[in-house]
Structures are given as structure tokens and as C-alpha cells.
N, C-alpha and C positions, 0 to 999 in steps of 0.2 A: 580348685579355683577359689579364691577367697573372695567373702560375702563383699568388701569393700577394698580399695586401694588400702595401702600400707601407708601411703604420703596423708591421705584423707583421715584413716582410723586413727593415727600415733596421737595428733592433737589432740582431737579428741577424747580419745583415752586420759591422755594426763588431766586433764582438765576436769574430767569424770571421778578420779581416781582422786584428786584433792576434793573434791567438795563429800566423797565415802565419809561415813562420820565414822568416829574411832569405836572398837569393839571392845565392852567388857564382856570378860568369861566369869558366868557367873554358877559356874559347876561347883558343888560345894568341894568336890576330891582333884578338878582340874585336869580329868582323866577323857577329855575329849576326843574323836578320832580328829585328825589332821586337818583343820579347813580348808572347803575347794579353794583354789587364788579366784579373787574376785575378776580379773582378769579374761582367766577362762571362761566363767560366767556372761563377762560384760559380752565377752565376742561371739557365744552362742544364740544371746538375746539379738545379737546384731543380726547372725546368721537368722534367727526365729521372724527376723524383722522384714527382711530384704527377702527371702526363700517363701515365707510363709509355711512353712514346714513345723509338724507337731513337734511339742515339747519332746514327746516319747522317740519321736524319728531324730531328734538333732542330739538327741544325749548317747552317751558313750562311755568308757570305763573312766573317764577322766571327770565325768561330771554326768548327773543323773538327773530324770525329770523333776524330781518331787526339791532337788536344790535348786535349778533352778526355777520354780516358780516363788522357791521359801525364799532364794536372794531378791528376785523381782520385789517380791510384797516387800520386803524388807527395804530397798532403796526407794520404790512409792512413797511408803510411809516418812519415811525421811526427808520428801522432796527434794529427791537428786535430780530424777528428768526434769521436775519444771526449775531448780536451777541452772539444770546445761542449758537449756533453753533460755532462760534468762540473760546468761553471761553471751550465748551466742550473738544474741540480737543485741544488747547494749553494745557489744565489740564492733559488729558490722556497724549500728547508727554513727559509734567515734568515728573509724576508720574511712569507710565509704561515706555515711548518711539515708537514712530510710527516708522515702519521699512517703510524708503522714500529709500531704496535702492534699491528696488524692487516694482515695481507698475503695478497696472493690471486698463486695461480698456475694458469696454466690453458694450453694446447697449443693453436695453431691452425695447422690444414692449407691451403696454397693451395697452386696449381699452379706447374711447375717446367717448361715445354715446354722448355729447351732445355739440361735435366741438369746436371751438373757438382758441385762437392762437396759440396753439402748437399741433394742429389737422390736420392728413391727412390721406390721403388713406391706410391702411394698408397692406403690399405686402403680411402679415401672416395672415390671418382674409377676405380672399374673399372681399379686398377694403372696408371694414368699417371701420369708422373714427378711428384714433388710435392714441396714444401718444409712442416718444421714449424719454428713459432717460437713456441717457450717461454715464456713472457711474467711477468715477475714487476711486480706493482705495489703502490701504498701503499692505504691503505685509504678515500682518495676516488678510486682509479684513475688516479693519476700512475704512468709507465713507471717504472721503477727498473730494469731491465735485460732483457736478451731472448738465449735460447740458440738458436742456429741448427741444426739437425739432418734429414737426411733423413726424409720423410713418413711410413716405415718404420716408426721408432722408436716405442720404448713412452714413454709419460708419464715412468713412476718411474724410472729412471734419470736422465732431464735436469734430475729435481725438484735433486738436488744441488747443477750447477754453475747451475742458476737460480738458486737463492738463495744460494750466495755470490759473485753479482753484488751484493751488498749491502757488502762489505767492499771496495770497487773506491772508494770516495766521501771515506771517515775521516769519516762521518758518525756519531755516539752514536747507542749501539742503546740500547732502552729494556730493563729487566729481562727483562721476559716478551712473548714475541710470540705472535701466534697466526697458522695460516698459515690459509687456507681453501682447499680445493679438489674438486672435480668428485671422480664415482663414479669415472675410471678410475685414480685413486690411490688406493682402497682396498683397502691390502693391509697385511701387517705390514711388507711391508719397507721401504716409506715412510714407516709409524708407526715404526719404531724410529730411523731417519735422522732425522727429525724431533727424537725423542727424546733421539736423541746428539746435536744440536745445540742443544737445551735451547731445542727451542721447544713451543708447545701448536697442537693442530691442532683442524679443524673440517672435517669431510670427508664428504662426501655417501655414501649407503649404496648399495651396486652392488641392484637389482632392486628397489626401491623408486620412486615418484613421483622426479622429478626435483624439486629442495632445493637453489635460488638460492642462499638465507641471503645474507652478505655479498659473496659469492662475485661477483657479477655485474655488480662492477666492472670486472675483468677481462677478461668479457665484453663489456663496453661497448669498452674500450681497443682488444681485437683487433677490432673492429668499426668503431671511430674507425678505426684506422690503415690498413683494407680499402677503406673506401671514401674515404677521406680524398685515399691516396697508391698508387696504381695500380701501379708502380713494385713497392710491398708483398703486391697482390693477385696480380698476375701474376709471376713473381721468375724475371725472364729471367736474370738475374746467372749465372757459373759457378763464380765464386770467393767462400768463407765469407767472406773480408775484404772484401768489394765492399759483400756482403749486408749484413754488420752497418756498414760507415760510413752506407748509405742508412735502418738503421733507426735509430740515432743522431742524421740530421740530421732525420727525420722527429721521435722524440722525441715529447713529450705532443701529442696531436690536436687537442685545444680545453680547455677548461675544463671543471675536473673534478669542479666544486662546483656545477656550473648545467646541468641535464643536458635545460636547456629550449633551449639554445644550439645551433644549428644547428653540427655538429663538420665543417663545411666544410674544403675545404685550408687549411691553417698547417704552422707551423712549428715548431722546439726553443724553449719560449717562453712559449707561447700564452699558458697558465693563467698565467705570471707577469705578461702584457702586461695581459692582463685585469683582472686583483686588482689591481693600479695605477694602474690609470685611476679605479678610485673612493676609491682609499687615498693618490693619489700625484701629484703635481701640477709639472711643466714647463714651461718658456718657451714651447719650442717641439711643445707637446702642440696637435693639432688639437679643431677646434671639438665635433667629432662622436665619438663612438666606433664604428670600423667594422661 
């Protein structure tokens, strides 16, 4: 069974595979064994992605662990994820439009079993190592960006560089935004952060009924992304740059406007792939929609 649809991974792919920078061989004799296809690689990472399965358990005679981590580090350094990333959401903003008038941020805790630098105590988990990820999204619950930070951590603090993951895109902000967020961001000093960035908030009351409001898109997202991408759920990773390329190429879960849609594995994409198949029309579009 394959990690992803075939209709959802091809785009993808091509899109991946143009922004690969070009390879020089810089063997003095040229006398290299054969390179894995990057290919192969890309759809192992995928399989590592969606499965959460070790490096060691997904490799095979076709490709081995120790390549793919050497290709990983290698396209990081490059910033290939945070350009699929880039190019996904500029595409959805032309095509669809991302609603930036309305934004939800919200903190989600998983586990972290094998520590490392966005690893701490978990206040939810009886202090076992844990990972938070920060989550900022549009107002139908498209990703727009995600801070990595130990499980430790308080909300109000990571509210900052959450939201300006917003100027990372050179996407137009709209005059006035509004941010929406959970009781443990009420305090003043997230209201005046906000304030000094000339946004308007909407923020649940600490000892009160729990107050969804718009808010619970967010919650849907870290939700999507939990059960969606295993890899996310469990965050064996030990380096913050590992973490954030796998949350990048994981990207929107499914469709963010159809919340009847089973948010299965996919890919950076999804909601684009979706909104074109009734808006959008190809030679080689299949018969079916998956």
C-alpha cells in the first residue's frame, strides 16, 4: 500500500524535483558508485513521514539508511522543504485565497522518546520528554507556519515567532487581522504583543466553559497532522531542523473547506489538488477523483 495516492504524490514530486539544486561531482578520478535516484529517496522520506517507521526499518537494497539521512541533510541545507512549502501556499493564496483576516494559533504537545533539541519535560505525559508545535493557521485551517519548541514551554512566548512566520511568504496582509486563541494565552502580555503588532484578538477566558469560537480550526489542523503523519505524532527527530523540514513537507492535511473529508495521509498540496479537480481541468487528469 502506498504511503500517499499517486494523484496527490506525482505533483508534488515534480515540483520537489525542480527546486533539487544541480549536483557537481567533485571526485578527483570520477570513479563514484552510481547515485541512489533522488526519487527513491524523496518517497522513502515520505513513507518515514506518514508510517513514522525508522530510518533503518524503511531502507532496503534500493536505498540504505545512512543515504537517506546524507540526502535529507542535503536538501535542508538547501531549503528545498521550506521552498515546497513556499510555492504550495503562494499557489493555494492565487488560486483559492487564504483568509489572513482571521488567524488561529494554538500549542500542541506529543511525545518526544528519544530527546534532543526541541525535547522537555512534558507538564501532560507524567514529565516524559515531549515536543510542542506551535501552530499558526488561516481562517479555514490551512498551516501557514509552525514553531518547534520543547514541551516545557509556555504558549505566550512562542505566540511571537508563531505569528511572524507570516512575513516568511511576501504574501499582503490585510489591514486588520484578528488572531484567535485558547484560555492559556490570557494574559496582558499577549494582549499587548498583539497590540504592538496592530492586530485584534479573540481569546478565550481562563475559568470559564471552554469558547471554540473560530478558534477550532487549529484544532482540527494539529489533529490532521497527528493522525495523518505518525512521524508528527511520535517526534523521534533530535535535531529542530529535521523536525521542521518533516513538518513542511507534511504541510496542509487534507482540505480545509470540506471537513466531511476523511483528512487521510497526503501531502503539501492537498487542499490545492482538491479545489482543482472541480475548478480545473487536464489532459492527463484521471477518470476518478481519489
Amino acid at each position: 500500500m502506498p504511503a500517499v495516492p499517486s494523484s496527490f504524490i506525482e505533483p508534488v514530486w515534480d515540483q520537489f524535483a525542480a527546486l533539487l539544486p544541480a549536483r557537481v561531482d567533485c571526485h578527483p578520478l570520477g570513479c563514484h558508485r552510481p547515485r541512489i535516484s533522488d526519487r527513491i529517496v524523496f518517497d522513502k522520506l515520505v513513507q518515514v513521514l506518514v508510517f513514522g517507521v525508522a530510518y533503518a526499518k524503511i531502507a532496503d537494497t534500493t536505498c540504505s539508511a545512512t543515504t537517506l539521512r546524507d540526502r535529507r541533510d542535503e536538501w535542508i541545507t538547501a531549503g528545498v522543504f521550506t521552498a515546497l512549502e513556499h510555492l504550495c501556499l503562494e499557489a493555494y493564496d492565487r488560486i483559492v485565497g487564504l483568509d489572513l483576516t482571521n488567524l488561529s494559533v494554538d500549542g500542541c504537545i506529543v511525545k518526544a522518546p528519544c530527546g534532543g533539541e526541541a525535547a522537555g519535560k512534558s507538564p501532560v505525559d507524567r514529565g516524559k520528554q515531549g515536543t510542542k508545535r506551535s501552530l499558526l493557521t488561516d481562517g479555514l485551517g490551512v498551516p501557514l507556519g509552525c514553531v518547534v519548541a520543547p514541551a516545557n514551554r509556555n504558549d505566550s512566548p512562542l505566540l511571537r515567532p508563531t505569528l511572524e512566520k507570516l512575513g516568511r511568504f511576501g504574501i499582503d496582509l490585510p489591514e486588520r487581522i484578528t488572531v484567535h486563541r485558547d484560555a492559556g494565552y490570557d494574559s496582558k502580555i499577549t494582549r499587548g504583543l498583539l497590540a504592538e503588532m496592530g492586530c485584534d484578538s479573540v481569546i478565550s477566558t481562563k475559568g470559564t466553559p471552554l469558547q471554540a469560537g473560530a478558534r477550532w480550526v487549529v484544532e482540527r489542523a494539529n489533529s490532521w497532522h497527528n493522525r495523518g503523519f505518525k512521524k508528527l505524532l511520535v517526534c523521534t527527530e533530535r535535531r529542530t531542523r529535521v523536525i521542521d523540514a518533516f513538518i513542511a513537507l507534511a504541510g496542509p492535511s487534507s482540505s480545509p473547506d470540506d471537513s466531511s473529508v476523511s483528512p487521510g495521509p497526503a501531502i503539501a498540496g492537498t487542499p490545492l489538488i482538491r479545489i482543482a479537480w472541480t475548478s480545473h481541468r487536464w489532459d492527463a487528469r484521471p477518470t476518478r477523483c481519489p
